[in-house]
C-alpha positions in Angstrom: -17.4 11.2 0.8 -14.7 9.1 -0.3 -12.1 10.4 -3.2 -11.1 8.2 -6.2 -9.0 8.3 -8.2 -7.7 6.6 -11.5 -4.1 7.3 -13.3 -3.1 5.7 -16.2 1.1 5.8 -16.9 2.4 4.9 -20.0 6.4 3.6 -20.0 8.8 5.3 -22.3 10.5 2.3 -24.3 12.9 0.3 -22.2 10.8 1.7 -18.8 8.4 -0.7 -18.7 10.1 -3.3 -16.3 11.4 -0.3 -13.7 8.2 1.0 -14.1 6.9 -2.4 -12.3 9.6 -2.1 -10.0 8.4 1.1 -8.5 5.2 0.6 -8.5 5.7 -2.9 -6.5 7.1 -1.1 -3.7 5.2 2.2 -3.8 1.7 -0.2 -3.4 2.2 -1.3 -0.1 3.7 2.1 1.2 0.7 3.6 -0.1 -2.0 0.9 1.2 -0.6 1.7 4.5 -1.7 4.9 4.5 -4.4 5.8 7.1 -6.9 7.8 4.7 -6.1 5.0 1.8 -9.1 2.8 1.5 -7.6 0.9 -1.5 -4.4 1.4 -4.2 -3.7 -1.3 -6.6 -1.9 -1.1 -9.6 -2.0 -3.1 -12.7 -0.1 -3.4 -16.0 -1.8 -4.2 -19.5 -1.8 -7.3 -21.1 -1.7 -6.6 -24.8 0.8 -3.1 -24.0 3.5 -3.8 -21.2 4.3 -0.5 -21.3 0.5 0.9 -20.2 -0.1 1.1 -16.3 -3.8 1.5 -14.5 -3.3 2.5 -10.7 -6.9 2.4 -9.2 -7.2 4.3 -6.0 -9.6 5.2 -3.0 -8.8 7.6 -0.6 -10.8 8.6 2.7 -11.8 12.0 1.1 -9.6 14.4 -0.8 -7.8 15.3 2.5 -6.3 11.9 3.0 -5.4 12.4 -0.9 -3.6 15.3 -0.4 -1.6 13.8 2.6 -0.8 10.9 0.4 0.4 13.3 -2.2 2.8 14.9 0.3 4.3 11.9 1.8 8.5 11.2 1.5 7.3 7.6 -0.1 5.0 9.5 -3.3 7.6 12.0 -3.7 10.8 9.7 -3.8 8.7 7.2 -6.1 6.5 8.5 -7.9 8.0 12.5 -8.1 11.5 11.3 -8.1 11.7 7.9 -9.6 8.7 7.1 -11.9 7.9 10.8 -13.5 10.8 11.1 -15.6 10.1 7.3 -16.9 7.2 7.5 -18.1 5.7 8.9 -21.7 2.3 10.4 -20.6 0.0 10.1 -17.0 -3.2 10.6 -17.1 -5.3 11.4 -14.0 -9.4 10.9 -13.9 -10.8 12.0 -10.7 -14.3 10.4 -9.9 -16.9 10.7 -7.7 -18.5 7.5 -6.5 -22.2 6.6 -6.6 -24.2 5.1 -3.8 
């Protein structure tokens, strides 16, 4: 059974564009994953600082690899973390 996942980051003020940044290389690093059947991220129209990444793993395995690679640690750990005001993580469970 697949594992999704939905995180919502929101900027501290003056984060916003770095914030982008990151996330513009962490997206394909992640979609390259083996157990990563989709990650996209996308930014808010009407709040620039408000983040939705959207993402599909193989099962929670593959999740937990993802979670432990160099490329989530350095960039999301490492760089985005400390940017950000709040993250918010809704796990889901997908109906077929």
């Amino acid at each position: 059974m697949s594992f999704v996942l939905a995180v919502t980051w929101v900027a501290r003020p003056g984060e916003e564009e770095r914030i982008e940044d990151i996330l513009r290389t962490l997206v394909p690093l992640c979609r390259a994953e083996r157990g990563c059947l989709q990650y996209n991220a996308h930014r808010a129209t009407e709040d620039p600082r408000r983040f939705l990444l959207y993402e599909i793993y193989r099962d929670e395995a593959a999740f937990t690899e993802h979670s432990e690679s160099d490329h989530f640690k350095r960039y999301v750990l490492g760089e985005a973390l400390p940017r950000l005001e709040s993250r918010e993580r809704v796990y889901y469970e997908r109906l077929e």
